[in-house]
C-alpha positions in Angstrom: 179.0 129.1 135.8 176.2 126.9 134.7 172.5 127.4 135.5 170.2 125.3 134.1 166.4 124.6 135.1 165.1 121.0 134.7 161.5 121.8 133.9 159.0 119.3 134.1 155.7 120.1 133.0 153.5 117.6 134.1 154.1 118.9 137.6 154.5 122.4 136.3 157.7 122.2 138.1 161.4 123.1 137.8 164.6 121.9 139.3 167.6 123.4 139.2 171.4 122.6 138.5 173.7 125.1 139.0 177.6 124.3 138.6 181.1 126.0 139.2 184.8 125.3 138.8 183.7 121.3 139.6 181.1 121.4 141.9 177.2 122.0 141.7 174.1 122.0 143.3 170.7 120.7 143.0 167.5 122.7 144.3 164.4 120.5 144.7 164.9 117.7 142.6 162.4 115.1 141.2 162.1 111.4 142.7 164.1 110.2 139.8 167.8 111.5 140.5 170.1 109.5 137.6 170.1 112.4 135.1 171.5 115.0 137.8 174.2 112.6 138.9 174.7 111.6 134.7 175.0 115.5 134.1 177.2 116.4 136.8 179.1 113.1 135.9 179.4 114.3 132.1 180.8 117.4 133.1 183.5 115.9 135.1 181.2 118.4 138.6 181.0 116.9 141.9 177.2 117.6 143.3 178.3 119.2 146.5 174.8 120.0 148.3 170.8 119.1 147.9 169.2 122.4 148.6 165.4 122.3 149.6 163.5 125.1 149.3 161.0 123.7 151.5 158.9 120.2 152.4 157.0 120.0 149.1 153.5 118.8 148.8 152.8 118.7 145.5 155.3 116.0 144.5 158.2 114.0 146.3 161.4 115.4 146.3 164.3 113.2 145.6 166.4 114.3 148.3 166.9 111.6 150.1 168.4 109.2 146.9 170.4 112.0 145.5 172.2 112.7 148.5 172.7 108.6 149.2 173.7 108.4 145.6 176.6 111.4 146.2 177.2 111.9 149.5 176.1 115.0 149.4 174.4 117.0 152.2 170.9 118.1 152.2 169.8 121.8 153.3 166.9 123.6 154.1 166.2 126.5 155.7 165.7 127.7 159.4 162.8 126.0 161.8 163.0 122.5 159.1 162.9 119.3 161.0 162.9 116.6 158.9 162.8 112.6 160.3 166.4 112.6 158.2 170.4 113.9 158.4 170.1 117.1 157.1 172.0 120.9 157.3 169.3 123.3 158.8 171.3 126.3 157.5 170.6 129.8 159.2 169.2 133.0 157.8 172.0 134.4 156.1 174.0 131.8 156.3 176.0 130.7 152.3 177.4 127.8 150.6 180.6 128.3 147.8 180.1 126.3 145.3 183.2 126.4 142.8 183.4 130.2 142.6 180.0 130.8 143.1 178.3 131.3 146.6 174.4 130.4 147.4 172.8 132.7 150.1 170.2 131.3 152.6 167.1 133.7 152.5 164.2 132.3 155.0 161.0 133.5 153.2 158.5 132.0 155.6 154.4 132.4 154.5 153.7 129.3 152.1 155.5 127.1 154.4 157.3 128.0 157.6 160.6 126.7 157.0 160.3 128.1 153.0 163.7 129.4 152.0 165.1 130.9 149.2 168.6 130.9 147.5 170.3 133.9 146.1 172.9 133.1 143.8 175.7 135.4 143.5 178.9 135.4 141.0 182.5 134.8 141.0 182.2 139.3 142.3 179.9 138.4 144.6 177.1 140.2 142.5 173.7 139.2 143.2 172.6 137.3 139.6 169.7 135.1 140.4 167.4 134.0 143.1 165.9 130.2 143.3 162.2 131.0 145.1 160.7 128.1 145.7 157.0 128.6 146.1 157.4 132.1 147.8 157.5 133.9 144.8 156.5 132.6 141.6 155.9 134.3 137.8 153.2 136.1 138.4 151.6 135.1 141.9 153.1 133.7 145.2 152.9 130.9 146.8 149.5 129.7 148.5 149.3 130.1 152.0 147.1 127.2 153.3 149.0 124.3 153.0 151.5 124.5 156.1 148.0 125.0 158.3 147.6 121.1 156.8 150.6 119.9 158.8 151.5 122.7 161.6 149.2 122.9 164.5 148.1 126.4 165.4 148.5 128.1 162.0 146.4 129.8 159.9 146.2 130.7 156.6 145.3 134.3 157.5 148.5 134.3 159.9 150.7 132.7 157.0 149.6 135.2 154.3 150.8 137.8 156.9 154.4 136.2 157.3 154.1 135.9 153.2 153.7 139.7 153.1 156.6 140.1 155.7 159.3 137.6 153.8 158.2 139.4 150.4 159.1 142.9 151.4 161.9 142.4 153.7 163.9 140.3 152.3 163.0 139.8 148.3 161.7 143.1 147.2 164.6 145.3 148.6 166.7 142.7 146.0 168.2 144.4 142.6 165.7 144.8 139.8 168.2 142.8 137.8 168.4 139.7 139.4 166.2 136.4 137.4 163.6 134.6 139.4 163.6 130.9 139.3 160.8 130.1 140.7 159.5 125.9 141.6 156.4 126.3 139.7 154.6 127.6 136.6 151.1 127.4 135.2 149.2 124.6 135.7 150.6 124.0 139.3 148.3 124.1 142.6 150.6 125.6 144.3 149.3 129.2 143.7 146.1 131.0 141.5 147.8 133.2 138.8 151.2 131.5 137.6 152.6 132.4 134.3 153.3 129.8 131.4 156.5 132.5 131.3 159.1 129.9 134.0 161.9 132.9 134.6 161.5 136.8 135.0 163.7 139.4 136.2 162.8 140.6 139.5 162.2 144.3 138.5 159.5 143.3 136.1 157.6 141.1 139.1 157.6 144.7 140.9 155.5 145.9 138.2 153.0 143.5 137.0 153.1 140.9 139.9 149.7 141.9 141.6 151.3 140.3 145.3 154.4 142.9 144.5 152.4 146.1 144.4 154.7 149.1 146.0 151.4 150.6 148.2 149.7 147.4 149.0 148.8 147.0 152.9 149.2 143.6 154.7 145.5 143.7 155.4 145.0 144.3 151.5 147.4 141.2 151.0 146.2 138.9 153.0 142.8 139.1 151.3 144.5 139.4 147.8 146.4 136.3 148.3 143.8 134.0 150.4 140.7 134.9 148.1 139.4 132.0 145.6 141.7 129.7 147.2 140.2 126.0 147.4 141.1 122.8 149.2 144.0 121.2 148.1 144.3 118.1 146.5 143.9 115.7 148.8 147.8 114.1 148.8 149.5 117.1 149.2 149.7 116.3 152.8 150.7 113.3 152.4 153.5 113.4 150.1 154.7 116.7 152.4 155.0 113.8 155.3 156.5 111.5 153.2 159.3 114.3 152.0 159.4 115.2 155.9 159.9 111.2 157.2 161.1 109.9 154.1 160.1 107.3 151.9 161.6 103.7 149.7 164.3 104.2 146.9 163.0 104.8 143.9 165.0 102.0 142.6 162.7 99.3 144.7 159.5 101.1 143.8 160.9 100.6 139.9 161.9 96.9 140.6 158.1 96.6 142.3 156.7 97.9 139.6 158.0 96.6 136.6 156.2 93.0 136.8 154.5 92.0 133.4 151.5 89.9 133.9 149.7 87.8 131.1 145.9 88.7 130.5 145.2 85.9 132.9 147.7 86.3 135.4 146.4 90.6 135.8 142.6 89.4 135.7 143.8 87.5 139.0 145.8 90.4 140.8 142.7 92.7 140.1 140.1 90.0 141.4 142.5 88.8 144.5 144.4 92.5 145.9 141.6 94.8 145.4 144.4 97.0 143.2 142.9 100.0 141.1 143.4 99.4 137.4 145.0 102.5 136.3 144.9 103.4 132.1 147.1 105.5 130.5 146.4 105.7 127.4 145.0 108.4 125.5 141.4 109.7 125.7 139.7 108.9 122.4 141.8 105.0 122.9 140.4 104.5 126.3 137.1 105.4 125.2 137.1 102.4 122.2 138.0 99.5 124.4 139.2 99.0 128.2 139.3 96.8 130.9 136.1 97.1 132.9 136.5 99.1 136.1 140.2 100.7 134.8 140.0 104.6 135.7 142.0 106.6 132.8 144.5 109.4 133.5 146.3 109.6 130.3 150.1 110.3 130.4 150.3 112.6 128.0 148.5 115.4 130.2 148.6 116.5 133.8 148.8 113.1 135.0 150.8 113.1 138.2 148.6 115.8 139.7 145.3 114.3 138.4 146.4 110.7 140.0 147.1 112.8 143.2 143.4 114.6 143.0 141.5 111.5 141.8 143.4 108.7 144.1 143.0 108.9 148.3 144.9 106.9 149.2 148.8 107.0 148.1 149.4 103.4 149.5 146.9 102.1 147.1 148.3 98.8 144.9 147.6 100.0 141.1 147.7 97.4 138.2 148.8 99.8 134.5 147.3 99.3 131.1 149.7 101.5 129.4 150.9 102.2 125.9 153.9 99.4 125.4 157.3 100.6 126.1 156.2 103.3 128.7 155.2 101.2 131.8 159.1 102.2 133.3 158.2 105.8 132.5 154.6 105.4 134.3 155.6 104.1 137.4 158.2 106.9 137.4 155.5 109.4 137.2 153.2 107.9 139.7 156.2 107.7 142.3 157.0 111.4 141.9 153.9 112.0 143.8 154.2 109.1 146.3 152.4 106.5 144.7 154.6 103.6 145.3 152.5 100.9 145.0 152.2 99.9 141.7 152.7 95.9 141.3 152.3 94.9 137.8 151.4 95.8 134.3 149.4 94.1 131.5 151.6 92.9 128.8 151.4 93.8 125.6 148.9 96.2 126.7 145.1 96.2 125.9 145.5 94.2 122.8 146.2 91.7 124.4 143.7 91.7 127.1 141.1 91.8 123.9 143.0 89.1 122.3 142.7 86.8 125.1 138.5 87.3 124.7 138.7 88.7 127.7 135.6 90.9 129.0 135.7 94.5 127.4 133.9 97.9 128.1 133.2 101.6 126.3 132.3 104.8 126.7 130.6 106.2 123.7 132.2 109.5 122.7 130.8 112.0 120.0 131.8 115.5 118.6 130.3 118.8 119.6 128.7 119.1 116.5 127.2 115.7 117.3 126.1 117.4 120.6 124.3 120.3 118.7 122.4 117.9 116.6 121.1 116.1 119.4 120.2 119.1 121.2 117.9 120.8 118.5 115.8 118.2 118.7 115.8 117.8 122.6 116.8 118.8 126.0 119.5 117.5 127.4 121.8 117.4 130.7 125.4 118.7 129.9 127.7 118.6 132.5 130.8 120.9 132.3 133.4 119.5 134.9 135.8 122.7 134.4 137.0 124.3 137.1 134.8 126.6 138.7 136.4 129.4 137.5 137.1 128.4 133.7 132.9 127.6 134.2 132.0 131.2 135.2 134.3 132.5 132.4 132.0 131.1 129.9 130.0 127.7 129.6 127.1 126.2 127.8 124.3 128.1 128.9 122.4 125.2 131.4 125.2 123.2 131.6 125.7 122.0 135.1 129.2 122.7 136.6 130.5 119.7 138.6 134.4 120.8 138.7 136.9 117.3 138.3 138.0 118.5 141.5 135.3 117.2 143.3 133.9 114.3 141.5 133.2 112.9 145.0 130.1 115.8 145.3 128.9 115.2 142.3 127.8 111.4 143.0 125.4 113.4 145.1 124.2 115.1 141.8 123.9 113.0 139.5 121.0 110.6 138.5 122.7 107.2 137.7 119.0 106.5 135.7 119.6 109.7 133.3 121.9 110.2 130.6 124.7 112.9 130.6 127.0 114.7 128.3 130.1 115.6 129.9 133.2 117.5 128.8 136.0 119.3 129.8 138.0 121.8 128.0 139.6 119.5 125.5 138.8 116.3 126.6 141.4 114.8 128.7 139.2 115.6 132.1 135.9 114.7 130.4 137.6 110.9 130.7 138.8 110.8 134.0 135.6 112.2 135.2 133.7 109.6 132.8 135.8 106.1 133.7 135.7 107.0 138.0 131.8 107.1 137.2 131.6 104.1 134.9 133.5 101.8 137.5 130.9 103.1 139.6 127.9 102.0 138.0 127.1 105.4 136.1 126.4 103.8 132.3 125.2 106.7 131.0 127.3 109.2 130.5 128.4 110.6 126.9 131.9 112.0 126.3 132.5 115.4 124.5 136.0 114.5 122.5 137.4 118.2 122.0 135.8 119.6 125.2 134.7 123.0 125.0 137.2 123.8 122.5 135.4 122.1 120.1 131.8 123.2 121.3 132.6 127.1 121.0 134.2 126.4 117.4 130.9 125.3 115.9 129.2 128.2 116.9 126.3 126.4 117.6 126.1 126.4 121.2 124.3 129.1 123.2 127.5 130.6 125.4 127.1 132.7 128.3 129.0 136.1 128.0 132.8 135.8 128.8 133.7 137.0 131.9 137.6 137.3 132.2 139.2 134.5 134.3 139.3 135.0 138.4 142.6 133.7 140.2 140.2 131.3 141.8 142.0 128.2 141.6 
C-alpha cells in the first residue's frame, strides 16, 4: 500500500494518492492532473476513483479532467449535487481499492456534503483517515462558507452540525489512526492550522482546542465561529465553478501561452482592458515595471493573494513574469479559476525597457532607513498585517490597514500624503503598494524586510507582544 500526500504549499493544500495491488485513488486533486496519471502510469496502477471530500472554495479541484483523462468515477459524499456525472456515495458506504478499502464518513459542518475517508488495510484495520476541511492539524474547518452558497444556513447552525460530525463519527476513531487533513497553515480555510500536515488522531484529542473531551456545543460554536472574517471574495466562486464545472486545463494553457512583443502587449493592455499581472519578486518589481501592473510575486502565497486582490475571476490578465515560468503561472492562476489569461510579455521586462517603452517605481528603503527618517520627523506608517499579527505587536502609531481589505483603506488614505507601508517581510507591502500606485496613490514608500526587519534594529518603539488570537 502506498500513501502519499501531494502537498502544495502555495495553497497550503494537500492531495492525496493512495495505491494498492494496481489500483489507486486520488482525494481532491489540483487543476493540473498529468503528474497523478504519470505516477499511477509509472507504477504500472490504474486510478480507479476521484474522491471529493467536498465542493472546495479555496481552489479548483481537478476532478472533472482527471476523471476524463482515466475514466475514472468521481465521489463525494451524501446531499452533493454537482452540475456533473458523479457517485453520491452513502454514509457508510466503501470503495476496495487493490486490497485496501476507503470508508465514506459524512462529516457535515464546514460544508454540508463534507465527507471524509477512512482508510483501512489489507485486515481491515482502521490506518488513516483523509479529513478534508473537517478536521485539520490543529483546528477545524471554518463554518461560514457553505452559508455563501446554501440558502437558509447559518454559520451558528453549521458549527453545531461541526460539533455533531466531530464527536460521532471522528472522535470515537482509534487514537492510532494519521489525519490527513486538505490544509495546513497559511490556508483560509480555518484560524489555527499547524505548519505540522499529518498527526495521529490521539494526539488531536489532546492539544486540538475543537477536540476538547468536556467541551459543550454551545462552548463550540463560539470557540469555532469567534475571529472569523469574510472570506476571500472568490471562494464562492471557484466553489460554483467546482459544483458546474469549468474549461480543460489544457485550453486555458493553450489560451494562455501567447508571447506578445513589447508592442504587440502595449496594444492588448490599451484595447481589452486586461489587468497586467507581475510576478516577479518584490525588491525587482519595485526597480522597474510596466505602469499600472499589480505585483503578486510567485514565489509566495500567490494563488490566494490573486484570489483576495482580483474580483472578478473572468478577468483577461496580461503576465510580466520571470522567463521560462509563464507555463507554470498560468497554472497557478487556473488552480483558483482564473482562466483568462491571454498573453505574456516576451522576454519579460527587459524587454519592455529595451523597447523605450514607458517605465514606473516604487521607491523602497530598509527599516533602518525608516528609523532615520523618523528621528527627525513624524511620519505615517501603515502596517497592512493582518489584524491579528497587528495587535500581536506593531510600530507603536502605525495605522493597521490589513491586505485583506485594501478596498477600505482607499477610504483612509490621503492620496496628497506620503506613506510608509510594510508587511511582515515584504511580499504584501508590494501588492498593497502596486494596487494603490495603479490607482493614482504616488506616495507611498515600501519597507523591504517588513516588520522583520524593523524589530531587528531595535530602533522602533514596539507595542508589548500580545500572543497571537485565532482571528484569521
Amino acid at each position: 500500500m502506498i500513501v502519499e500526500q501531494i502537498y502544495t504549499g502555495c495553497l497550503a493544500q494537500g492531495a492525496y494518492y493512495i495505491e494498492s495491488n494496481g489500483e489507486a485513488v486520488v482525494i481532491d486533486p489540483l487543476r493540473e492532473v498529468e503528474p497523478y496519471i504519470k505516477k499511477a502510469d509509472r507504477n504500472g496502477a490504474k486510478i480507479k476513483y476521484v474522491l471529493e471530500t467536498h465542493f472546495h472554495a479555496d481552489f479548483v479541484s481537478g476532478h472533472l479532467d482527471l476523471s476524463k483523462k482515466t475514466g475514472a468515477p468521481i465521489v463525494y459524499g451524501p446531499t452533493a449535487n454537482p452540475s456533473f456525472d458523479a457517485h453520491i456515495a452513502k454514509d457508510g458506504e466503501e470503495f476496495k481499492v487493490g486490497n485496501v478499502t476507503l470508508k465514506v464518513l459524512h462529516t457535515p459542518g464546514h460544508t454540508m456534503e463534507s465527507t471524509c475517508y477512512l482508510l483501512k488495510d489489507e485486515n481491515g484495520k482502521d490506518v488513516a483517515l483523509f479529513s478534508g476541511d473537517t478536521l485539520f492539524i490543529g483546528d477545524v474547518g471554518r463554518p461560514d462558507l457553505a452559508q455563501k452558497v446554501v440558502a437558509d444556513l447559518t454559520q451558528d447552525k453549521l458549527a453545531g452540525y461541526l460539533f455533531d460530525s466531530l464527536r460521532n463519527k471522528i472522535m470515537p476513531l482509534a487514537d492510532d489512526i494519521i489525519v490527513y487533513p486538505a490544509h495546513g497553515a497559511g490556508s483560509a480555510c480555518g484560524k489555527n492550522m499547524s505548519k505540522e500536515t499529518t498527526d495521529t488522531l490521539g494526539h488531536q484529542k489532546e492539544t486540538n482546542y475543537a477536540l476538547r473531551a468536556n467541551m459543550t456545543k454551545e462552548e463550540f460554536i463560539k470557540e469555532v465561529t469567534t475571529g472569523l472574517v469574510a472570506p476571500p471574495a472568490y471562494f464562492p466562486l471557484n466553489v460554483m465553478l467546482n459544483i458546474q464545472g469549468y474549461e480543460s486545463i489544457d485550453k486555458v494553457l493553450e489560451r494562455g501561452q501567447h508571447d506578445l512583443s513589447p508592442a504587440a502587449f502595449e496594444t492588448a493592455a490599451n484595447e481589452t482592458g486586461a489587468l497586467i499581472l507581475d510576478t516577479r519578486d518584490p525588491q525587482t518589481f519595485t526597480k522597474g515595471f510596466v505602469p499600472n501592473s499589480i505585483n503578486i510575486g510567485i514565489d509566495g502565497s500567490f494563488a490566494p493573494w490573486v484570489g483576495a486582490m482580483i474580483p472578478d475571476i473572468k478577468q483577461e490578465i496580461l503576465l510580466v513574469t520571470e522567463e521560462g515560468r509563464e507555463e507554470e503561472v498560468i497554472t497557478r492562476l487556473a488552480r483558483v479559476g482564473y482562466d483568462y489569461t491571454i498573453g505574456y510579455l516576451k522576454g519579460g521586462f527587459e524587454a519592455w525597457k529595451n523597447a523605450g517603452k514607458e517605465v514606473d517605481q516604487i521607491k523602497s528603503i530598509s527599516a533602518n532607513d525608516l528609523a532615520e527618517i523618523m528621528e527627525k520627523e513624524k511620519v505615517n506608517v501603515v502596517d497592512v498585517r493582518k489584524k491579528s499579527e497587528y495587535q500581536s505587536e506593531h510600530i507603536l502609531d502605525a495605522e493597521n490597514e490589513p491586505l485583506d481589505f485594501i478596498n477600505d483603506s482607499m477610504a483612509h488614505l490621503d492620496k496628497n500624503k506620503t506613506y510608509y507601508v510594510h508587511c511582515a517581510g515584504g511580499y504584501r507591502s508590494m501588492i498593497f503598494n502596486s494596487i494603490l500606485r495603479a490607482r493614482g496613490y504616488d506616495k507611498l514608500i515600501d519597507i523591504k524586510g517588513g516588520f522583520k526587519d524593523i524589530k531587528e534594529t531595535a530602533k522602533f518603539k514596539i507595542t508589548d507582544y500580545v500572543c497571537p488570537s485565532t482571528l484569521l
